[in-house]
N, C-alpha and C positions, 0 to 999 in steps of 0.2 A: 588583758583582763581574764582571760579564758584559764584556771587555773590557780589564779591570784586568792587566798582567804581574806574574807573581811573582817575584825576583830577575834581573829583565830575561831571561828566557828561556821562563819558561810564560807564553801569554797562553792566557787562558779565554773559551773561544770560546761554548757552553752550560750548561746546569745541566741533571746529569743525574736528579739523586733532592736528598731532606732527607728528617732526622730531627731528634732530639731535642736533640743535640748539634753535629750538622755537615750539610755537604751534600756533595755530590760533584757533580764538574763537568766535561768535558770542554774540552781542552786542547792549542794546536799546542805544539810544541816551536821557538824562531826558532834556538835555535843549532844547527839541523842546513842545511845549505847546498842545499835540496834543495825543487825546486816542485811539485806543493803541500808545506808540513810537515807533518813525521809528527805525529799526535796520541797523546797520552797521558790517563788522567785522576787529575785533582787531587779528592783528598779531606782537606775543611779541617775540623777538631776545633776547639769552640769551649768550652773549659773555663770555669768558672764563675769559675776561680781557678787564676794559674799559681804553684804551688810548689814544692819542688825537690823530693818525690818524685812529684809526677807528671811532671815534666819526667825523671826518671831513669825511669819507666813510659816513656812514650814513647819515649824512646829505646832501651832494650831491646825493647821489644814489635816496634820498626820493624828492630831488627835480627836477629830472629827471621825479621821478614817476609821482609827482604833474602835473608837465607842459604838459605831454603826456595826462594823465586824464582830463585836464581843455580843452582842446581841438579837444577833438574826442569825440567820444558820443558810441567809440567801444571799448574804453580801461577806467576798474574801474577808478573814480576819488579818489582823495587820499583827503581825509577831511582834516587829522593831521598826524602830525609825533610827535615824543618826547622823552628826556629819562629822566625816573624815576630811580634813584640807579643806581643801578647792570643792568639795562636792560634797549632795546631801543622796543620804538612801534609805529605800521603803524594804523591807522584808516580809513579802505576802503569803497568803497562806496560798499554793497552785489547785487548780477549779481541774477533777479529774474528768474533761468530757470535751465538749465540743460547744465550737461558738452556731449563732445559727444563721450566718452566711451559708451555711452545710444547708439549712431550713428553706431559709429565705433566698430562691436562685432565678435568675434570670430564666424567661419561658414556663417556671413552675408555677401554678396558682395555687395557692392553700385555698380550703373551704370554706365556710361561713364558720362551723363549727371550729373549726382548728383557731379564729382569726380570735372568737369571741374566748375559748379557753387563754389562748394567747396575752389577749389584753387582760384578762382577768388575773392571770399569775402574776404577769408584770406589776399590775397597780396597786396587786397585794402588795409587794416586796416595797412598791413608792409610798406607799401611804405610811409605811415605817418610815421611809427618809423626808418625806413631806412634815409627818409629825416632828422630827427632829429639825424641822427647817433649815432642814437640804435642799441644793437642787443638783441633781446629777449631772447637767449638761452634756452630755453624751450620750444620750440613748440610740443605739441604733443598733442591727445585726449582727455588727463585731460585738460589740459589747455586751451581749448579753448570752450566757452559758448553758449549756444544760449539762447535766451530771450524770451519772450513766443511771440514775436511779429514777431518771425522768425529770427532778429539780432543776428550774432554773436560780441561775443568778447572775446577776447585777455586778457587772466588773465596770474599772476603769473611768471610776469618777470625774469628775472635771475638776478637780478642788486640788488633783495634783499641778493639771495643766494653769490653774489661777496663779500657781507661784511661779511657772514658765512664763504667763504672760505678764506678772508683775516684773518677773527679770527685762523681759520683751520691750515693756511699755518707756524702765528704767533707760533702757538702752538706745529708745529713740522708734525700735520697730512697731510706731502706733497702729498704721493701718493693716498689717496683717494677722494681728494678735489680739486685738480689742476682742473680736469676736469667737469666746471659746464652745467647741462644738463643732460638727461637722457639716460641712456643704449638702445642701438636698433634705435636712434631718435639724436643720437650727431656723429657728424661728428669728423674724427681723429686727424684735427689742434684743433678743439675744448675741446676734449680729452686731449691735451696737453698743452691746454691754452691760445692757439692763435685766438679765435674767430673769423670770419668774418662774411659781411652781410652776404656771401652767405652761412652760416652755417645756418644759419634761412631758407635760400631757404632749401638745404637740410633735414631739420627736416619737415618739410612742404612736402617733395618730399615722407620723408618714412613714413608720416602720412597717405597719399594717397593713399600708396602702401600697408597699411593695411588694409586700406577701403576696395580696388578693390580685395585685393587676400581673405580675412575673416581670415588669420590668423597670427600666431603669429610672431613680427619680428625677432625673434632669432633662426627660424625656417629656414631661407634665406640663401640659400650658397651664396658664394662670388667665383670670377673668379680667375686666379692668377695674377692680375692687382688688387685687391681690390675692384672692379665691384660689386656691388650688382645683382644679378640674380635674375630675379620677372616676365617677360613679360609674361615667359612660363604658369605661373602661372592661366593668365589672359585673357581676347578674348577682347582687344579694339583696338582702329584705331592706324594706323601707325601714325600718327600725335600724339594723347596723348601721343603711347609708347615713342616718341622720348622726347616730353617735360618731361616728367616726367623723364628718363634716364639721361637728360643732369643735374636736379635738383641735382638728386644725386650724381653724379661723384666723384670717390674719392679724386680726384683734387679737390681744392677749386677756381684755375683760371678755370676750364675748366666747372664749372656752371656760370648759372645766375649772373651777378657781385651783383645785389640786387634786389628788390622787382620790381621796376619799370621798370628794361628791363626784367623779367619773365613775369610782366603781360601784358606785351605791345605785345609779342610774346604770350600769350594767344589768345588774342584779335586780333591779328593775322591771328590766325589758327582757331579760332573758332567762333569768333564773342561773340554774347550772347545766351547762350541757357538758358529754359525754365524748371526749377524747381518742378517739380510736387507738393510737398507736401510746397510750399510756401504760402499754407493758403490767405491772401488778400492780396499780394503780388504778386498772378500767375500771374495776367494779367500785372501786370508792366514789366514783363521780354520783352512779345512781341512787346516790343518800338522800345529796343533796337536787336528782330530781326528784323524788318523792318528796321531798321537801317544798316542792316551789309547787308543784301539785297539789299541798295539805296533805298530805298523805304521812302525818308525822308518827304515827307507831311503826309505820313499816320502816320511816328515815331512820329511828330509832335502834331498832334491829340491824340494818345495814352498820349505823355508829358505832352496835355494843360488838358486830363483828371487825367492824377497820381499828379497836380500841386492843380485842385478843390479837392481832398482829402487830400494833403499831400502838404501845398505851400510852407513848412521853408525847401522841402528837394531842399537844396543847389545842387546835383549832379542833380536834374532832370533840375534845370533850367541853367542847366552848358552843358549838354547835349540836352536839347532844341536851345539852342545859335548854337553848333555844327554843327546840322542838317539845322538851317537856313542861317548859313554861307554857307553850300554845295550848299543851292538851292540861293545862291548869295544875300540873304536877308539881309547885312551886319549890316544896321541899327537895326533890328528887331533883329540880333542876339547880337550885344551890351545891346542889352535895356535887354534882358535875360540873360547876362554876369554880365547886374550891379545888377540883383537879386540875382544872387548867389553869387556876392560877398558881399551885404549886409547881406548872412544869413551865410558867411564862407567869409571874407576878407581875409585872407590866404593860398589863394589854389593859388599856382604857375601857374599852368596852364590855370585857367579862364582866370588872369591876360593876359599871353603869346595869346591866342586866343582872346581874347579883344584888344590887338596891333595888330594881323594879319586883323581883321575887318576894323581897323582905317586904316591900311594902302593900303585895298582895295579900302579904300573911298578916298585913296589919303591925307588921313589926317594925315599928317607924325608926327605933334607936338603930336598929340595924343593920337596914335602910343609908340613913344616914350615914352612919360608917364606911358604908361599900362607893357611896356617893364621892364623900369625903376622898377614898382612896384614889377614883377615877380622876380625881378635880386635880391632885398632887399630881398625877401623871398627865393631864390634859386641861389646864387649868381654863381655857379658852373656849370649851363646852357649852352652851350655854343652855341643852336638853339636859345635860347633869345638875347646873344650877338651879330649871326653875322645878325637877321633880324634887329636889332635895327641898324648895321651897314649900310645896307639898307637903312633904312629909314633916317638915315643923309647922306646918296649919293645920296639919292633922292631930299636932302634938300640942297644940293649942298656944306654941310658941309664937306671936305674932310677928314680933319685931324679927327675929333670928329670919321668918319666912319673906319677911317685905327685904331684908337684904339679900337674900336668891335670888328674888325676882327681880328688883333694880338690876345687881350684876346680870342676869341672864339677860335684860334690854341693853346692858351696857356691851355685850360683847357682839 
């Protein structure tokens, strides 16, 4: 393989891992006009058997992968997909940095603060694949990256392994393949094949709990509830133990339902804390403490300086808008709503807080608009529905406002 070009454009210059089904390989790209070529890497799937529904797996699976990559800047973009013969292949975009196995080591404890910045990055990154009703199945220290700029991201989906284990299943190897995900880090509906979002929370909860305790997860007794036992382990605040506790639960109802009501109760409970080792990044975090302080003019200032270094990032000026709707600024915080949504049009929530401004200003038609926009991107909302319901009772529209509200109980 080593050598070999794949449709006269990838040559595979290394091999970077194998498993059971495929290997993965590292890759110049010749059609880019440029010395040295950019690398990519090629991960090739060796089915046992090609038939057309797993040829129709593959391609769906890969364009899940595409659209989640074309739209975050935290998950690999997927260049190509395709099948040659006997085998199908992915051509990823390569994560320049390190996985945080490097982070997360045996005998090391990370902090409190490190644990909660930690979960807080991550859950950003899931509540984009949560929205898009993904599960990742795979979360654990290999799989998650960081970039020499401090960014983490999200590799190594499970949605590849689903068409391994559809080959698997095909082929007769039920019991070691039902369950995708790794040992120590896979939740027991998941084990059996039932995934949930909140299975991702839990792989992310015993991710944590490796950091903070340094050792290994097989090491862990369990309760006679199927309880994971770790706190003893540990010296942090009654506030993280409980988060982190509910994460895990051996119930899959009695955690987090997904990314977005775990991080909301972060944020919560701890507001934003401040990173040590975030390189030129440290001083951004203190925005967002004078933020959780009330302290929103000075959050502001900190904003208008992380904006003259950094203007395309979309969350600062989504969180400047925030801070100036608090101090009743509602004009000023649209005009920094419609920045961010020019550098990210698909963020539900700018959207949603861009109606709640309009309709401080009494401007209900407009309101409704920004309403409208969030609902096309997150239609299942059901805080967007009933303020939208709102704002045609305010427009003396009745009927238009009793069907927000219905849908907002419906959902």
């Amino acid at each position: 393989m080593i050598g070999s070009i794949l449709r006269q454009r990838y040559k595979i210059v290394k091999q970077l891992g194998a498993g059971g089904f495929g290997e993965t390989y590292l890759a110049e790209d010749l059609d880019i006009p440029v010395t040295p070529k950019p690398v990519c890497v090629v991960k090739r799937l060796k089915p046992t058997e090609i038939a057309p529904d797993i040829v129709r797996l593959f391609e769906q699976e890969a364009q899940i992968l595409y659209q989640l990559g074309q739209n975050h800047d935290q998950i690999p973009k997927l260049f190509s997909y395709f099948q040659e013969g006997q085998q199908f292949y992915l051509i990823q975009e390569l994560i320049d940095g390190y996985d945080l196995t490097q982070e997360i080591i045996p005998g090391k404890k990370l902090s409190e603060n490190d644990v909660i910045q930690l979960l807080r990055d991550i859950l950003e990154i899931l509540v984009y694949v949560h929205e898009n009703k993904v599960i990742h199945r795979d979360i654990k220290p290999a799989n998650i990256m960081r970039r020499k700029n401090g960014k983490l991201v999200l590799i190594d989906f499970g949605l590849v392994k689903q068409i391994n284990n559809t080959i698997a299943l095909k082929s007769g190897f039920t019991s070691r393949t039902v369950g995708i995900g790794t040992y120590g880090y896979m939740p027991s509906e998941q084990g059996y094949g039932k995934p949930k979002l909140s299975s991702d929370i839990y792989a992310l909860g015993m991710t944590v709990i490796k950091g903070l305790t340094g050792i290994s997860l097989n090491t862990l007794s369990e309760d006679e509830d199927g309880e994971i036992i770790w706190s003893n382990l540990v010296s942090v605040s009654n506030k993280l133990e409980h988060f982190i506790t509910k994460m895990v639960r051996y119930d899959w109802r009695q955690r987090y339902k997904d990314a977005k009501e775990a991080l909301e109760e972060l944020n919560q409970l701890f507001g934003f804390v401040k990173l040590e080792n975030k390189s030129s990044e440290d001083w951004f975090t203190e925005r967002n403490q004078l933020f959780d302080l009330q302290k929103y003019e000075e959050a502001i200032s900190y904003y208008d300086q992380a904006i003259a270094i950094k203007p395309d990032d979309h969350e600062v000026w989504y969180n400047r808008g925030v801070a100036l709707q608090k101090l009743q600024e509602y004009r000023q915080a649209i005009a920094s709503y419609d920045q961010a949504i020019a550098i990210k049009p698909d963020n539900h929530e700018v959207w949603y807080h861009r109606g709640v401004a309009f309709e401080k200003l009494q401007k209900y038609r407009e309101a409704i608009a920004s309403y409208d926009k969030a609902i096309a991107i997150k239609p299942d909302d059901d805080q967007v529905w009933c303020n939208r319901g709102v704002a045609f009772e305010k427009l003396k529209e009745y009927e238009e406002a009793l069907k927000c509200y219905k849908k907002a109980i419906s959902i």
